[in-house]
C-alpha positions as CSV (number, residue, x, y, z in Angstrom):
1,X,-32.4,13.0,40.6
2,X,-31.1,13.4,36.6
3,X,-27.7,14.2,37.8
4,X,-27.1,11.1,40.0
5,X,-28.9,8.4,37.6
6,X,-25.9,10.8,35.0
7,X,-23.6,10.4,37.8
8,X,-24.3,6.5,38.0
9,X,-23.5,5.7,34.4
10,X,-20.8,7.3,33.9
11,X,-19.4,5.1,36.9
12,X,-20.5,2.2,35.4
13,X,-19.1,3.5,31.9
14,X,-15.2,4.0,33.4
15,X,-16.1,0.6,35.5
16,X,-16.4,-1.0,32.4
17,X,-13.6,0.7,30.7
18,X,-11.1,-0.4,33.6
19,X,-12.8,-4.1,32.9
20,X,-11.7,-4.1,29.5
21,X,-8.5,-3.0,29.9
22,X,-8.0,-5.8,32.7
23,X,-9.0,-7.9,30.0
24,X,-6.8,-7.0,26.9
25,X,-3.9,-6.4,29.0
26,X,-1.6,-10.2,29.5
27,X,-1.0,-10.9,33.1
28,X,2.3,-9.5,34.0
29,X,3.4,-12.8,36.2
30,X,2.4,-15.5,34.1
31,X,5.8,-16.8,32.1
32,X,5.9,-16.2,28.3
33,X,7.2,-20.2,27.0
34,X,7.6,-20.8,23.8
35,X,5.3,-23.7,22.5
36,X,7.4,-27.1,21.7
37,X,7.6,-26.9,17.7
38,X,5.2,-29.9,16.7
39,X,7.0,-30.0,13.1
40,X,10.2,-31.5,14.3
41,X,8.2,-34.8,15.4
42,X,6.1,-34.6,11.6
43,X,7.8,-35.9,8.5
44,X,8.8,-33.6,5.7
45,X,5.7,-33.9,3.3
46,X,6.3,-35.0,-0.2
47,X,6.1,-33.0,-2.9
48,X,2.6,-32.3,-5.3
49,X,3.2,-34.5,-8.4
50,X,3.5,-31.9,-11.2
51,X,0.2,-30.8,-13.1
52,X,0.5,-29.2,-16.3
53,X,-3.2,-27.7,-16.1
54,X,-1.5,-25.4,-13.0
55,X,0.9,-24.7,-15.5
56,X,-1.2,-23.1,-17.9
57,X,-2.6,-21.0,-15.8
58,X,1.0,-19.6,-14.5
59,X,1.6,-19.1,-18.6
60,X,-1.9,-17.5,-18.8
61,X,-1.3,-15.3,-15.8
62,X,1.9,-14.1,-16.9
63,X,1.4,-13.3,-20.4
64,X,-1.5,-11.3,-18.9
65,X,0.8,-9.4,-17.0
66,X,3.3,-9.0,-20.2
67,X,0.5,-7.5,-21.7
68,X,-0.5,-5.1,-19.5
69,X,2.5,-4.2,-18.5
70,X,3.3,-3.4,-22.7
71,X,-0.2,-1.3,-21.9
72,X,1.2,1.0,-19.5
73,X,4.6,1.4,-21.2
74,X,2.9,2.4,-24.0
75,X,0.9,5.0,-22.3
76,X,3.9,6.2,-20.3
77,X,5.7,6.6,-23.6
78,X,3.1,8.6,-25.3
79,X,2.7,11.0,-22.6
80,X,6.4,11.6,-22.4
81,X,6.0,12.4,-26.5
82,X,3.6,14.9,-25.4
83,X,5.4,16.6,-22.5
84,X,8.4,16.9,-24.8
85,X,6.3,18.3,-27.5
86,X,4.8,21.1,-25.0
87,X,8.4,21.5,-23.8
88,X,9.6,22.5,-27.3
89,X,6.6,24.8,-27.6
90,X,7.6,26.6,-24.9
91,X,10.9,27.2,-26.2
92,X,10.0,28.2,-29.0
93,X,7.6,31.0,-27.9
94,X,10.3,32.1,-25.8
95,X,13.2,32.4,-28.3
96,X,10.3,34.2,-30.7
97,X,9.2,36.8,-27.9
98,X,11.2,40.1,-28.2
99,X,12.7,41.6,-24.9
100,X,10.1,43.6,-23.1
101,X,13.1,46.8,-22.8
102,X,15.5,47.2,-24.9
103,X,18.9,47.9,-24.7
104,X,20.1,51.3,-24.9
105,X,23.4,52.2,-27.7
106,X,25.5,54.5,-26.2
């Protein structure tokens, strides 16, 4: 008795898959037209009249940017000071090291 009430809904699970599918998938015979463009017939809409108080916040935007933007320079800056500072480091433990064998004078 379990297995055919199991049996049954899986059916109607794949049943309702299939339905789905019918559903999402665009009739294959039904012609694709494009829709008339309704902004031919409309006229050209006039500009906003200029307001400054946009303005200001453009200008407030932007030098918020600037700033940020100096921020991160000046990050990026100081950790290239300190990858060249390691880098020199390293050089100079290397030119101080003595060879591990030395060379034999024949």
């Amino acid at each position: 008795m379990e297995t055919t009430q199991m049996g049954q809904e899986q059916n109607l699970g794949q049943e309702q898959k299939e339905e789905e599918e019918e559903e999402e998938a665009p009739p294959s015979d039904a012609p694709t037209e494009p829709q008339p463009s309704t902004q031919i017939d409309d006229p050209p809409v006039p500009a906003p009249p200029f307001d400054p108080s946009r303005m200001i916040g453009i200008i407030r935007r932007k030098s918020l940017i600037k700033e940020l933007a100096a921020m991160y320079h000046a990050e990026c800056l100081s950790y290239c000071q300190e990858l060249l500072e390691l880098q020199r480091k390293g050089d100079e433990k290397d030119a101080m090291r003595p060879p591990k064998r030395l060379k034999k004078t024949r």
